[in-house]
C-alpha positions as CSV (number, residue, x, y, z in Angstrom):
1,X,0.0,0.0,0.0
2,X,1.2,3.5,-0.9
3,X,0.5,6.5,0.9
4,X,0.7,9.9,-1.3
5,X,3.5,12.2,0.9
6,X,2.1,15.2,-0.2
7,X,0.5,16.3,3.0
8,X,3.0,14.4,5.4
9,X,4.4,16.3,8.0
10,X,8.2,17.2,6.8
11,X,10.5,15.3,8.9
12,X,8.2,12.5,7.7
13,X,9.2,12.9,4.4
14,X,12.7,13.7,4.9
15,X,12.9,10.5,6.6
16,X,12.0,8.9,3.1
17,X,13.9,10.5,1.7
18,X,16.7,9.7,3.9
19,X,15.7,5.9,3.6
20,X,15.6,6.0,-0.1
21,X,19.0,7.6,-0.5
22,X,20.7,5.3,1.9
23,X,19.0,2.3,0.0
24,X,20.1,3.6,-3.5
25,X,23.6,3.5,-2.3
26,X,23.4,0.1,-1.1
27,X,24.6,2.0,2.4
28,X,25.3,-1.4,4.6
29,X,22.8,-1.1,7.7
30,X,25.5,-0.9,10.3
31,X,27.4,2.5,8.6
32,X,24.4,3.8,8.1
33,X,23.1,3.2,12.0
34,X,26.8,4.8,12.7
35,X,26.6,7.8,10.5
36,X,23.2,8.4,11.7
37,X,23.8,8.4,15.3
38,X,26.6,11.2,14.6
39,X,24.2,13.7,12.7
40,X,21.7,12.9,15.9
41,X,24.7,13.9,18.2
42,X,25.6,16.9,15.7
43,X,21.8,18.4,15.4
44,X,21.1,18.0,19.4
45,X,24.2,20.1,20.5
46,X,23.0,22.6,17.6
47,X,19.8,22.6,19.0
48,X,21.7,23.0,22.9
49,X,23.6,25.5,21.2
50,X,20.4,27.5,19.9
51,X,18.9,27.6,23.2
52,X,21.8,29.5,24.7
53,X,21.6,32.3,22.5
């Protein structure tokens, strides 16, 4: 079953979008669970780092 992702929320879509690149590059699950737990390190300080200013 497809569901049209026109009126998804955004970080719903870039989530499949995410998925889809990561499977188009034949991204081996582990490397990608590793580069992924990086950007959420990276993007939580920046959102720390937001809140300060």
């Amino acid at each position: 079953m497809n569901i049209p992702l026109d009126n998804a929320p955004t970080h719903v879509k870039l989530a499949v979008d995410l998925i889809l690149l990561l499977e188009q590059n034949e991204v081996p699950t582990e490397d990608a669970l590793a580069a992924l737990e990086i950007v959420r390190k990276d993007l939580e300080q920046k959102l720390v780092d937001s809140k300060k200013e």
